[in-house]
C-alpha positions in Angstrom: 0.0 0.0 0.0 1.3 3.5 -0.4 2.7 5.3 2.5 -0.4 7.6 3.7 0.3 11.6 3.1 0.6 13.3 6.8 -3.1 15.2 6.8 -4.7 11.5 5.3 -2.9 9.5 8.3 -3.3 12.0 11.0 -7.0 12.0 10.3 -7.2 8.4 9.8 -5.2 8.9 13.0 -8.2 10.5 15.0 -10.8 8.4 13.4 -8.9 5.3 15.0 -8.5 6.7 18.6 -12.2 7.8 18.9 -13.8 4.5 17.5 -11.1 2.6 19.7 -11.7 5.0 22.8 -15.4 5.0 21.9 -15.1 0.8 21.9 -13.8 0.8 25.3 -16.8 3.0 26.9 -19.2 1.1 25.1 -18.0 -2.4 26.8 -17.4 -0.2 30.0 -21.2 0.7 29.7 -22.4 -2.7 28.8 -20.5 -4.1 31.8 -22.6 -1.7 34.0 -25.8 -2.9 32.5 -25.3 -6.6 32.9 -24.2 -6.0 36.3 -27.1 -4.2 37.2 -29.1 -7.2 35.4 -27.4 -9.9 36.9 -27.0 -8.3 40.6 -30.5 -7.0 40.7 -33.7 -8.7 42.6 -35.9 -6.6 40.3 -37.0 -8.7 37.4 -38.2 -5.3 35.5 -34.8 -3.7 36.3 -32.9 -7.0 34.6 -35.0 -6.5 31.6 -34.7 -3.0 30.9 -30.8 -3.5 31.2 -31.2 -6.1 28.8 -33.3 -3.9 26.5 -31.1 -1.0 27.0 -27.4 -3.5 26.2 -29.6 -4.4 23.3 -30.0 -1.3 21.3 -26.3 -0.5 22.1 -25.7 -3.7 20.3 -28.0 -3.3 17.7 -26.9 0.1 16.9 -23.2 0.9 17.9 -21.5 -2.1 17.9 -20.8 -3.8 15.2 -19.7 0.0 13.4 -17.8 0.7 16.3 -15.9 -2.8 15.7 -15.5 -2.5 12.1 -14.4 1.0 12.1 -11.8 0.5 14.8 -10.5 -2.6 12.6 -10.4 -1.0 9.4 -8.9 2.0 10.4 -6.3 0.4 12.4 -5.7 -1.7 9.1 -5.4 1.1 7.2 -3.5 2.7 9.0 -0.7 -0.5 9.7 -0.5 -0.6 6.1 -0.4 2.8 5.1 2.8 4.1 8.0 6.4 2.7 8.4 4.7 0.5 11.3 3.1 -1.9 8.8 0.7 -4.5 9.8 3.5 -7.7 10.2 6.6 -5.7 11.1 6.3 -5.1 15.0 4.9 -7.4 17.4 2.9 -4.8 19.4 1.0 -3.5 16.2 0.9 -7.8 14.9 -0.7 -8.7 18.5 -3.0 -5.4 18.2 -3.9 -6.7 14.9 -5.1 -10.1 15.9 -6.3 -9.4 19.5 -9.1 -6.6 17.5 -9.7 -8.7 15.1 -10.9 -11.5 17.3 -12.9 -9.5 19.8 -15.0 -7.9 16.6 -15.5 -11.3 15.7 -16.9 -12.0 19.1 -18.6 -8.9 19.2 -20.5 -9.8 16.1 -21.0 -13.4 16.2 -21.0 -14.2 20.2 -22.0 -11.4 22.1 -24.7 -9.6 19.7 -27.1 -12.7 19.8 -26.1 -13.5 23.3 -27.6 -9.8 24.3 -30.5 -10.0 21.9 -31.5 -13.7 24.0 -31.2 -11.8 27.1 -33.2 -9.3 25.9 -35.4 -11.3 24.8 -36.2 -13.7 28.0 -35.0 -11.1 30.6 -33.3 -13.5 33.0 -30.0 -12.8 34.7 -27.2 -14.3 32.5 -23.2 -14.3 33.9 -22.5 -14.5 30.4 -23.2 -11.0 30.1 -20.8 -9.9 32.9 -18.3 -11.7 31.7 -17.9 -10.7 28.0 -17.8 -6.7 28.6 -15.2 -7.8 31.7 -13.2 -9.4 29.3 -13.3 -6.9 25.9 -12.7 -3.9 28.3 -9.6 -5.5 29.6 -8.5 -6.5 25.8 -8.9 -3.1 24.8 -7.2 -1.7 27.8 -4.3 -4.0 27.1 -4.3 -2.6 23.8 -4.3 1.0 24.7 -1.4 0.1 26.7 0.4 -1.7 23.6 -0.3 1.2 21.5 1.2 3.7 23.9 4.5 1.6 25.5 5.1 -0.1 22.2 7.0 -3.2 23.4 7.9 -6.2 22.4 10.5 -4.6 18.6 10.2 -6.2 15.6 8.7 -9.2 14.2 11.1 -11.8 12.1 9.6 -10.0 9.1 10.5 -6.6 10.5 13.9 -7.6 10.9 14.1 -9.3 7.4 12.8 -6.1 6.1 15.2 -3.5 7.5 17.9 -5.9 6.3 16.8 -5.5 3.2 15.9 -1.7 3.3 19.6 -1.0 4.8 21.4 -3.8 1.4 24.3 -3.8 3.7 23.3 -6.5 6.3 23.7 -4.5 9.3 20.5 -3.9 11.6 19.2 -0.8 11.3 18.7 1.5 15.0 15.3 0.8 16.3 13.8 4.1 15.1 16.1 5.6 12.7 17.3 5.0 9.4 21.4 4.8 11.1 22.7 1.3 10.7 23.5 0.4 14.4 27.3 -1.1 15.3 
């Protein structure tokens, strides 16, 4: 892919961090509603959690999801990062690609049952417990940046430098 101009990546840029951020509050707010479902003696309370986690699901998401892997895609393939070349952006990758899947395939229909029979379901607890923490983990990743290159990341600044000496972590200065 070709490298991204500044103004197309920086925007791209923003796009990603709000879907991402906006990812995170969503589970965070789903989390509150099952617990209020699942902790609650008031069978009206459970189902109006339920109803409520349901139009969040119906409505936000499965774009929220997409948008958040797309743009991170995008942007992998469109920066020096690339998609393959660090581990931190490789795990990133991977872990958001399988918690949209379970976001769209697990936890949608999961809600919509709840919703549906309006009895207290773990399940529903657990799920938000476990995105928020991915994509906390992943805000982390994206900040620290650990981990260095991938084999392919190293194969490639070998390549890039033709002279067989590693290339500095973040420069462009063959290292000694």
């Amino acid at each position: 892919m070709k490298p991204l101009q500044r103004p197309a990546r920086r925007a791209l840029l923003v796009v990603h961090v709000a879907v991402s951020v906006s990812w995170l509050g969503l589970s965070l707010g789903l989390l509150a509603l099952g617990i209020t479902a699942y902790a609650t003696a008031d069978p009206s309370l459970t189902a109006a959690s339920y109803r409520a986690m349901k139009v969040f699901a119906d409505w936000l998401l499965v774009p929220v999801s997409l948008t958040a892997l797309g743009s991170g895609l995008v942007l992998s393939l469109g920066t020096p990062w690339g998609l393959a070349r660090h581990r931190w952006v490789w795990i990133k990758f991977w872990i958001t690609l399988a918690t949209a899947a379970a976001t769209v395939f697990a936890l949608r229909p999961e809600i919509a049952h709840a919703a549906a029979v309006g009895v207290p379901d773990a399940s529903l607890v657990a799920a938000p417990s476990v995105s928020a923490s991915a994509y906390l983990f992943m805000t982390a990743v994206s900040m620290l940046k650990p981990w260095g290159l991938t084999r392919r990341g190293h194969r490639l600044r070998l390549h890039r430098t033709g002279s067989g000496k590693a290339l500095d972590e973040r420069s462009s200065i063959p290292s000694a």
